[in-house]
KOLKETI-560450 format. One record per residue (C-alpha): chain; x, y, z. Coordinates in Angstrom, 1 decimal. Each point is the difference from the previous one (the first is absolute). Example, Ala and Ser with C-alpha at 12.3 -4.5 7.8 and 13.67 -1.06 7.14 Angstrom:
<rs>
+------+--------+--------+--------+
! tinu !     xx !     yy !     zz !
+------+--------+--------+--------+
!    A !   12.3 !   -4.5 !    7.8 !
!    A !    1.4 !    3.4 !   -0.7 !
+------+--------+--------+--------+
</rs>
This chain:
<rs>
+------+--------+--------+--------+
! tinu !     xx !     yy !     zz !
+------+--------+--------+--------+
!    A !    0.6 !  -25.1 !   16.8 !
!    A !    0.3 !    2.8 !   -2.5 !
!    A !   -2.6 !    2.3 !   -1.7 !
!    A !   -0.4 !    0.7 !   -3.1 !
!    A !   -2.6 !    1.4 !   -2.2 !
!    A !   -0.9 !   -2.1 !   -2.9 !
!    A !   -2.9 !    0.5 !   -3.2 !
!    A !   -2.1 !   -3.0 !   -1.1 !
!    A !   -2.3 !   -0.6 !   -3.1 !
!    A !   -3.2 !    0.3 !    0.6 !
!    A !   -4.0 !    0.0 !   -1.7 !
!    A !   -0.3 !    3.5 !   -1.4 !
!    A !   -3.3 !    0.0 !    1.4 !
!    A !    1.6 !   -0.4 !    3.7 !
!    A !    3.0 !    1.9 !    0.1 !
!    A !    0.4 !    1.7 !    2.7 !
!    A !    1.3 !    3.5 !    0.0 !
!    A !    2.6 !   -0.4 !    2.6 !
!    A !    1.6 !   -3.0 !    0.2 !
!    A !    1.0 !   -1.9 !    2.9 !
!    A !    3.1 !   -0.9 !    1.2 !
!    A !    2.0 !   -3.8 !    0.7 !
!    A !    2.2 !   -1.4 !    2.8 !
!    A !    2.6 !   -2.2 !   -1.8 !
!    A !    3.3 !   -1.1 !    1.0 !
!    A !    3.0 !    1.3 !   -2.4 !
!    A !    2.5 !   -2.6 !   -0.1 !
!    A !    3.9 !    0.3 !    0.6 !
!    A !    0.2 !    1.3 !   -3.8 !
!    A !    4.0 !    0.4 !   -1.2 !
!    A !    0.0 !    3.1 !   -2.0 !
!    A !    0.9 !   -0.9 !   -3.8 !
!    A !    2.2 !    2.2 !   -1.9 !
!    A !    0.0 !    3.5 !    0.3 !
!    A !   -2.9 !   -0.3 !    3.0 !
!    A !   -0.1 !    1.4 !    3.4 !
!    A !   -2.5 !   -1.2 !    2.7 !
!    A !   -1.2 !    2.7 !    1.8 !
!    A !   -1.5 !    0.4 !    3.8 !
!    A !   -2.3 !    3.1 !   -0.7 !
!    A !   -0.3 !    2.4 !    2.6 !
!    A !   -2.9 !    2.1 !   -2.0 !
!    A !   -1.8 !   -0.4 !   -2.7 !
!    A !   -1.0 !    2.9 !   -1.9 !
!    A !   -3.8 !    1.0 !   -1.1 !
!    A !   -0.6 !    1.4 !   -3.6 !
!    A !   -3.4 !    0.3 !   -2.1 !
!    A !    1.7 !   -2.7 !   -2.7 !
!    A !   -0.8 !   -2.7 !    2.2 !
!    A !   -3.3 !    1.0 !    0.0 !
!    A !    0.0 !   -0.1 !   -3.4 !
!    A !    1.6 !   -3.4 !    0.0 !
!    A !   -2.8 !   -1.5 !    2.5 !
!    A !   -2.6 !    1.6 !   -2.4 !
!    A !    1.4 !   -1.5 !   -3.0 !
!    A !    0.5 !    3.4 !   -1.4 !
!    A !    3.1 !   -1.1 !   -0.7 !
!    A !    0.1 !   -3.7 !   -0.5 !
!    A !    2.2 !   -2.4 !    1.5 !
!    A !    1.1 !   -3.5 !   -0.7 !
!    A !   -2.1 !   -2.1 !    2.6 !
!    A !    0.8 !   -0.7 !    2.6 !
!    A !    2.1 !    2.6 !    1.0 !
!    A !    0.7 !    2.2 !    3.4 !
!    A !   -0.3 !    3.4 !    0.5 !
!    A !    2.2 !    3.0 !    0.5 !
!    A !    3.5 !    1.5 !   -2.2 !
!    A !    0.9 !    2.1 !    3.1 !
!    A !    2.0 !   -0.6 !    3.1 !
!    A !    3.4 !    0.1 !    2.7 !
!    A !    1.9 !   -2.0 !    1.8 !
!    A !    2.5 !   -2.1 !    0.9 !
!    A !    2.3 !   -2.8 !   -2.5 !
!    A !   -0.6 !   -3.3 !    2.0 !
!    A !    1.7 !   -2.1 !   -2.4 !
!    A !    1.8 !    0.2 !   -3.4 !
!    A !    0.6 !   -2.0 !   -3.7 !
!    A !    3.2 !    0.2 !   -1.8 !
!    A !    0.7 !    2.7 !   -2.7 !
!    A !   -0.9 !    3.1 !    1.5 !
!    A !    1.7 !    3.0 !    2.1 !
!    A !   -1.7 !    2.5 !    0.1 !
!    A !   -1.5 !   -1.0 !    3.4 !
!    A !    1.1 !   -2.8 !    2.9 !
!    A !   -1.3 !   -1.4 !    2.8 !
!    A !   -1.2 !    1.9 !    2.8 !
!    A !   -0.7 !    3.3 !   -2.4 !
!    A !   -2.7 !    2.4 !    0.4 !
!    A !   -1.9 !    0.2 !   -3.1 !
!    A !   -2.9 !    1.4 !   -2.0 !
!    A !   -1.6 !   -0.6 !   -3.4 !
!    A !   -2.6 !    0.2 !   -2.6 !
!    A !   -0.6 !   -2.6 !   -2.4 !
!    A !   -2.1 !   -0.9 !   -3.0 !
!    A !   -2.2 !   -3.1 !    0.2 !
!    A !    1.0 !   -2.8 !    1.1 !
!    A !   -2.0 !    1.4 !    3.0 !
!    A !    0.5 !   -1.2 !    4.0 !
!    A !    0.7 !    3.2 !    2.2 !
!    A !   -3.2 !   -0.9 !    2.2 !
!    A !    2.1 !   -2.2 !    1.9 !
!    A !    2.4 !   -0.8 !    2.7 !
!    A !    2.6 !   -0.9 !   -2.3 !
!    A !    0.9 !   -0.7 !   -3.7 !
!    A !    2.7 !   -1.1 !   -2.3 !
!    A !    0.0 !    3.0 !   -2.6 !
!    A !    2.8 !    0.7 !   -2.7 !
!    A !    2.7 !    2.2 !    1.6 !
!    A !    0.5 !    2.1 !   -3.2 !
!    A !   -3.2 !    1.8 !    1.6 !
!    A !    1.3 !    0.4 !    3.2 !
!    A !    1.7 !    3.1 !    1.6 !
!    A !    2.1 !    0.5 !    3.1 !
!    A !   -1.9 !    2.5 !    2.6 !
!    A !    2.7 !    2.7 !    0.8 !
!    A !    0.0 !    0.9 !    4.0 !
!    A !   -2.6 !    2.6 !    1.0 !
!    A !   -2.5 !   -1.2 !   -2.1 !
!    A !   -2.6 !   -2.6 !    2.0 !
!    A !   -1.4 !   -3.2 !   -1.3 !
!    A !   -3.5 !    1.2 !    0.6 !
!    A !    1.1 !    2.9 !   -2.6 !
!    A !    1.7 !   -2.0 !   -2.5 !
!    A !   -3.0 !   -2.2 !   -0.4 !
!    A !   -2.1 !    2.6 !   -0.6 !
!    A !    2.9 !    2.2 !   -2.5 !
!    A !    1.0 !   -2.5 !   -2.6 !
!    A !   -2.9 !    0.1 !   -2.8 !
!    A !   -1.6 !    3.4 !    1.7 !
!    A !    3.3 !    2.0 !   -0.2 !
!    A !    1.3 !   -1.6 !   -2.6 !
!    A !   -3.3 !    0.6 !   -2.5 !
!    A !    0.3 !    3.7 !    1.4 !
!    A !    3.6 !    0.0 !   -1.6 !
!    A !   -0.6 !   -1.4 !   -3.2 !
!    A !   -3.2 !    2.5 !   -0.1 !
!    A !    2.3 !    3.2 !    0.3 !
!    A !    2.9 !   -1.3 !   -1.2 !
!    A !   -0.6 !   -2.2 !   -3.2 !
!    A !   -3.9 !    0.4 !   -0.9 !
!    A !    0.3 !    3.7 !    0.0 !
!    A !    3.5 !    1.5 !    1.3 !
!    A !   -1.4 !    2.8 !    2.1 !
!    A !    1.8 !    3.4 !   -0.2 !
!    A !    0.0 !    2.6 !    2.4 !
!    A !   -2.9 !    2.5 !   -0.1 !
!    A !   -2.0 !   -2.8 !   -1.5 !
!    A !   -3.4 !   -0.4 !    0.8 !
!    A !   -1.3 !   -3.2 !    0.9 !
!    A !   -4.0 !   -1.8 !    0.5 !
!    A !    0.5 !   -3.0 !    2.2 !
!    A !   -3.4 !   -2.1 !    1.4 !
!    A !   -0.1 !   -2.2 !    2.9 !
!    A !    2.7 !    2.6 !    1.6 !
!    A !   -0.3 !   -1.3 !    3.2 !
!    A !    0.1 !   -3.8 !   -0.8 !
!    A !    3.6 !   -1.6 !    0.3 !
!    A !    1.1 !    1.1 !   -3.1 !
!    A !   -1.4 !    2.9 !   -0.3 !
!    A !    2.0 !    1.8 !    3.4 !
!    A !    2.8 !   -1.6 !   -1.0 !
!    A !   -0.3 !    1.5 !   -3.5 !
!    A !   -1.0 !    3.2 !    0.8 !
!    A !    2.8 !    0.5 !    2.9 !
!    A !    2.6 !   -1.1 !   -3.1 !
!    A !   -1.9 !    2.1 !   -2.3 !
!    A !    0.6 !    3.4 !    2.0 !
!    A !    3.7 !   -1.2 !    1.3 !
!    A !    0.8 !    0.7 !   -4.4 !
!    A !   -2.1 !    3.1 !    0.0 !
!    A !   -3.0 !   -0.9 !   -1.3 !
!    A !   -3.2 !    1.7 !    0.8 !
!    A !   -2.7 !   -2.6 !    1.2 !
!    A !   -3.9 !   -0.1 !   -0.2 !
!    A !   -1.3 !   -3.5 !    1.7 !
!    A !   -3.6 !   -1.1 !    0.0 !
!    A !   -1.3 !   -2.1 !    2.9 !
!    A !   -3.3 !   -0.9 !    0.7 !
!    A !   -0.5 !    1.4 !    3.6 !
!    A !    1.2 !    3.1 !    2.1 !
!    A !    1.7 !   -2.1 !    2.6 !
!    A !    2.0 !   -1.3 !   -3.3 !
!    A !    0.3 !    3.4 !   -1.2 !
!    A !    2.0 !    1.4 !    3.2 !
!    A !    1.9 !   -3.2 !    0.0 !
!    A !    1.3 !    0.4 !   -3.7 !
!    A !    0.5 !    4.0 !    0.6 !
!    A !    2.1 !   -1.7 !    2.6 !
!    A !    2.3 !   -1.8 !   -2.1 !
!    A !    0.7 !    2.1 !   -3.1 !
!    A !   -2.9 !    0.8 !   -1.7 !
!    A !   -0.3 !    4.1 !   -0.6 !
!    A !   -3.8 !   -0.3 !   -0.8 !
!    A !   -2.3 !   -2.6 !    0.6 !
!    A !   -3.3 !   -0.9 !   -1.3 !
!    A !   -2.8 !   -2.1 !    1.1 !
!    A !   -1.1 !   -2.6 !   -2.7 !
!    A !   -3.3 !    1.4 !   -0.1 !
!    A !    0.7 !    3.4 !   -1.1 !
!    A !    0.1 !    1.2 !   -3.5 !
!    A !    3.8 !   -0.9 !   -0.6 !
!    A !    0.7 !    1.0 !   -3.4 !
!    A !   -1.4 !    3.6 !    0.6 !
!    A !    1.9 !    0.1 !    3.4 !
!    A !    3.6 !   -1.5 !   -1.7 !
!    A !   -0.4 !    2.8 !   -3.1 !
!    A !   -0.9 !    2.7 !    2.3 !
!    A !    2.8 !   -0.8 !    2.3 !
!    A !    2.7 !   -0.3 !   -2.3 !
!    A !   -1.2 !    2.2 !   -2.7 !
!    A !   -0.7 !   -2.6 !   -2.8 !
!    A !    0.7 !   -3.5 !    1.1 !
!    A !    2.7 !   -2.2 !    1.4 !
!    A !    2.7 !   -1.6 !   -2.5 !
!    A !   -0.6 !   -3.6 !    1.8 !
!    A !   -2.5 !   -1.7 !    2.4 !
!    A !    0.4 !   -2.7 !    1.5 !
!    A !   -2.9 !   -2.2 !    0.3 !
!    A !   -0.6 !   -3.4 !    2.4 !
!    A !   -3.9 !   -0.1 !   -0.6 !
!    A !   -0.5 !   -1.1 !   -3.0 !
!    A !   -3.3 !   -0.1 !   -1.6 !
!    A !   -1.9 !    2.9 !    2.1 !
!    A !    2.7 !    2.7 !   -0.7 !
!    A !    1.5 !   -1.5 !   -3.4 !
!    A !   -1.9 !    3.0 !   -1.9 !
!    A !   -0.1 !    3.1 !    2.3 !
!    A !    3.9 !   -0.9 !    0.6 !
!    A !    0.3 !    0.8 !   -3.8 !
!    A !   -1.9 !    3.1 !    0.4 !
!    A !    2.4 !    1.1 !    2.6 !
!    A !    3.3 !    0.3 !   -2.2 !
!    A !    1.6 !    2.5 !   -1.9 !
!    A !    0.7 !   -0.5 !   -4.1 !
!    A !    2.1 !   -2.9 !   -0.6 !
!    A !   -0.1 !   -1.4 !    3.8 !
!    A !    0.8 !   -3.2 !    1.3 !
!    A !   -3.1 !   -2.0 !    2.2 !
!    A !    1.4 !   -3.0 !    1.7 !
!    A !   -2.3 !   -2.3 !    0.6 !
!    A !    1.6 !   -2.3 !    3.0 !
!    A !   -2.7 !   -1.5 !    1.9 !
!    A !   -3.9 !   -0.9 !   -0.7 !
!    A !   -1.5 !    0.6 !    3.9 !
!    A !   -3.3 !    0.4 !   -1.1 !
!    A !    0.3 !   -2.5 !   -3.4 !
!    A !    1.5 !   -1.0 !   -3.6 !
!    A !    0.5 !    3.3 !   -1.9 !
!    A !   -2.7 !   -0.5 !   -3.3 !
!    A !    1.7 !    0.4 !   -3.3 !
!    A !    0.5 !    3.2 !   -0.7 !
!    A !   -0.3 !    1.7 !   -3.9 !
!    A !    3.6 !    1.4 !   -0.9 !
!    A !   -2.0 !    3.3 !   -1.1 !
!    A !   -0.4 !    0.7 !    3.3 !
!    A !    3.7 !    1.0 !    0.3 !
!    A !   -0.1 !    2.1 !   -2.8 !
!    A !   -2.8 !    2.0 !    0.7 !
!    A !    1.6 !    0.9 !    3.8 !
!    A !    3.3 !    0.9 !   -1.8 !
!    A !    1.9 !   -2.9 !   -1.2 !
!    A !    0.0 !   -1.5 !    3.1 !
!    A !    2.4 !   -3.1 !    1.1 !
!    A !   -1.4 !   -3.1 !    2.3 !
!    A !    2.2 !   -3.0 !    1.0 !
!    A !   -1.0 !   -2.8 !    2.4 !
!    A !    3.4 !   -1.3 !    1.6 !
!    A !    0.7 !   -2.1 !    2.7 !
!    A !    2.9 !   -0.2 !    2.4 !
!    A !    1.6 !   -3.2 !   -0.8 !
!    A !    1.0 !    1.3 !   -3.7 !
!    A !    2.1 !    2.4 !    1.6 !
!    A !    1.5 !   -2.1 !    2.3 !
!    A !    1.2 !   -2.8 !   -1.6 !
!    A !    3.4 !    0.4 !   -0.4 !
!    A !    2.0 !   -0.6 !    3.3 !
!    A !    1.8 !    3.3 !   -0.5 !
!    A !   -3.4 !    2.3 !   -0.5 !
!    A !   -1.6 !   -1.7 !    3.2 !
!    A !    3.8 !    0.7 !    2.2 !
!    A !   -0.5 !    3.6 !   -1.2 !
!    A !   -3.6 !    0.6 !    0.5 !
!    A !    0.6 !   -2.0 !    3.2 !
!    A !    2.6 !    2.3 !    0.9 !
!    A !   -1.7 !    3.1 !   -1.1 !
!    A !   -3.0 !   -0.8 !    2.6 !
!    A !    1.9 !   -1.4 !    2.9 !
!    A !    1.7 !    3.8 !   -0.3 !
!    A !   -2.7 !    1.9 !    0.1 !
!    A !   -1.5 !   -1.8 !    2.9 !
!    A !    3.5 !    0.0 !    1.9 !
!    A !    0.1 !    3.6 !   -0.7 !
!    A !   -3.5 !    0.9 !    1.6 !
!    A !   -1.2 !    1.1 !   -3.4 !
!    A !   -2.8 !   -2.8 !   -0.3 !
!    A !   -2.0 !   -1.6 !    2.9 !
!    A !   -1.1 !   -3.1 !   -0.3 !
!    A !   -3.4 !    0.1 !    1.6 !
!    A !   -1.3 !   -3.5 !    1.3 !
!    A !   -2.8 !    1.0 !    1.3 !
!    A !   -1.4 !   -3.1 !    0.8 !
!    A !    0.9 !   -3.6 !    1.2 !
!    A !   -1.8 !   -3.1 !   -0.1 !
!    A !    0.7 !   -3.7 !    0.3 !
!    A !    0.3 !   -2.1 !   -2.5 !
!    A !   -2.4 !   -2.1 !    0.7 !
!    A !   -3.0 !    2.9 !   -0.3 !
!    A !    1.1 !    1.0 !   -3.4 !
!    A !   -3.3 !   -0.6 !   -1.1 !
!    A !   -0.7 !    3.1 !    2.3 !
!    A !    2.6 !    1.9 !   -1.6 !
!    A !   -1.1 !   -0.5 !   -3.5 !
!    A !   -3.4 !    1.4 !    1.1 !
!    A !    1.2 !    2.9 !    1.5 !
!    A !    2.0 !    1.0 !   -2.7 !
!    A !   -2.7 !   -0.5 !   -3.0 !
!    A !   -2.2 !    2.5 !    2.9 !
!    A !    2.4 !    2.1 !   -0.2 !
!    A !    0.2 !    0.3 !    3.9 !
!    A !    4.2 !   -0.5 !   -0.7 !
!    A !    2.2 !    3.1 !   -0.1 !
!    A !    4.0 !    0.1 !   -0.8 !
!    A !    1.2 !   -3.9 !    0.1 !
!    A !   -1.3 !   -3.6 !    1.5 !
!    A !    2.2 !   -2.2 !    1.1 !
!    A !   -0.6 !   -4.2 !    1.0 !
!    A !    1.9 !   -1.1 !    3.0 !
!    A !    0.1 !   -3.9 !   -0.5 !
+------+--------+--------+--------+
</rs>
């Protein structure tokens, strides 16, 4: 018998705010065209699927959970190359949703070959972590040496990988974490300052770097939305990437202007990676740092898939550091 996690409908006024897992049986399914089935190995943990479970982000009903995991190709459909039988793999993918689970037929244009060196454990918990840290540096803002840089949540998955990519192209990192065991972790991994969330960080950003930072990047949401602002230089760039504590508010576009012509976009991974080429490269990009020893990827902690539940509430506690990973 396999496991799987799957979402049902339910009264509003009864819905539970973890929701429980089903045995089922998944039936000898023949990949279609252009699907792989896969045999995961680990599943990767992200704060999206928290927002999916919330219905912070809604999904078509009913759906499974999880865009994040490795493993191995168990069986194959016709019209695609890219990967065979017997491959080590690792992906992120958009919605159709099914990582919680011991396997899954998924469309292989999402799929990427795991180069030697690099663990399954690791690849499930790199895909949509390392890859959001790419586009972050890379296409949201193109960091350039000497750059300043406010990162929150810097000792979440993202934010180590981020801020250990962030000071391998020169840049000059401030994180903001919400505890001192955090703090050294993130000093750790990149970060030249850090700052605990319950500081004053717009004075403590301006006084370190003189006048503000040229981008922040912000996975909170709706608690920091407005003091991130306050933490930029004229014409800055806030990335807002995550909503941790909420739904940012609408915001009045005089709010920019009076901080200095500021900039904000909201992006989101899979815009960047939707083209087969741009995911090979980004792909390629991260697999080379890690290789290299220039990013760790931290799992920090393991759990089975079956207490996911458990892992959820751990990581809306905040009692999670670095990356989870779900060993089906």
């Amino acid at each position: 018998m396999l496991f799987t996690a799957n979402i049902r409908r339910r009264n509003p006024k009864r819905f539970a705010p973890l929701v429980p897992f089903d045995d089922f049986t998944l039936q000898h399914v023949r990949p279609s065209q252009a699907n792989r089935r896969i045999a995961h190995t680990a599943v990767g943990l992200n704060f999206i699927d928290v927002y999916h479970r919330t219905g912070l982000y809604p999904l078509a009903l009913p759906s499974g959970l999880g865009g994040e995991g490795a493993g191995v190709v168990v069986a194959t459909g016709p019209g695609v190359a890219h990967v065979r039988k017997g491959d080590r793999v690792a992906y992120t993918a958009p919605a159709p949703l099914g990582s919680y689970s011991q396997e899954r037929i998924l469309d292989a244009r999402w799929l990427v070959r795991l180069p030697e060196g690099i663990s399954d454990r690791a690849g499930a918990a790199m895909m949509l972590k390392g890859l959001t840290a790419w586009y972050l540096l890379e296409r949201s803002y193109r960091v350039a040496r000497g750059d300043w840089i406010l990162l929150y949540a810097a000792a979440g998955g993202v934010g180590l990988i981020t801020a250990q990519w962030a000071r391998h192209l020169g840049a000059r990192v401030i994180g903001v974490v919400s505890t001192t065991t955090k703090r050294e972790l993130a000093l750790a991994h990149g970060c030249e300052h850090v700052l605990l969330s319950s500081a004053d960080v717009p004075a403590q950003v301006r006084e370190l770097t003189g006048g503000g930072v040229p981008v922040v990047y912000d996975s909170v949401g709706r608690d920091t939305f407005m003091q991130s602002l306050d933490c930029l230089r004229p014409h800055g760039v806030m990335v807002s990437f995550g909503n941790s504590s909420g739904r940012v508010e609408p915001v009045a576009l005089a709010e920019l202007t009076k901080r200095g012509s500021l900039y904000v976009t909201r992006p989101t991974l899979y815009d960047f990676i939707r083209a087969r080429a741009d995911l090979d490269s980004a792909s390629a990009e991260l697999f080379g740092l890690v290789q290299q020893g220039v990013v760790e990827i931290a799992v920090n902690q393991t759990y089975a898939l079956r207490d996911a539940a458990d892992a959820h509430r751990d990581l809306e506690a905040r009692r999670t550091t670095g990356s989870t990973v779900l060993l089906p």
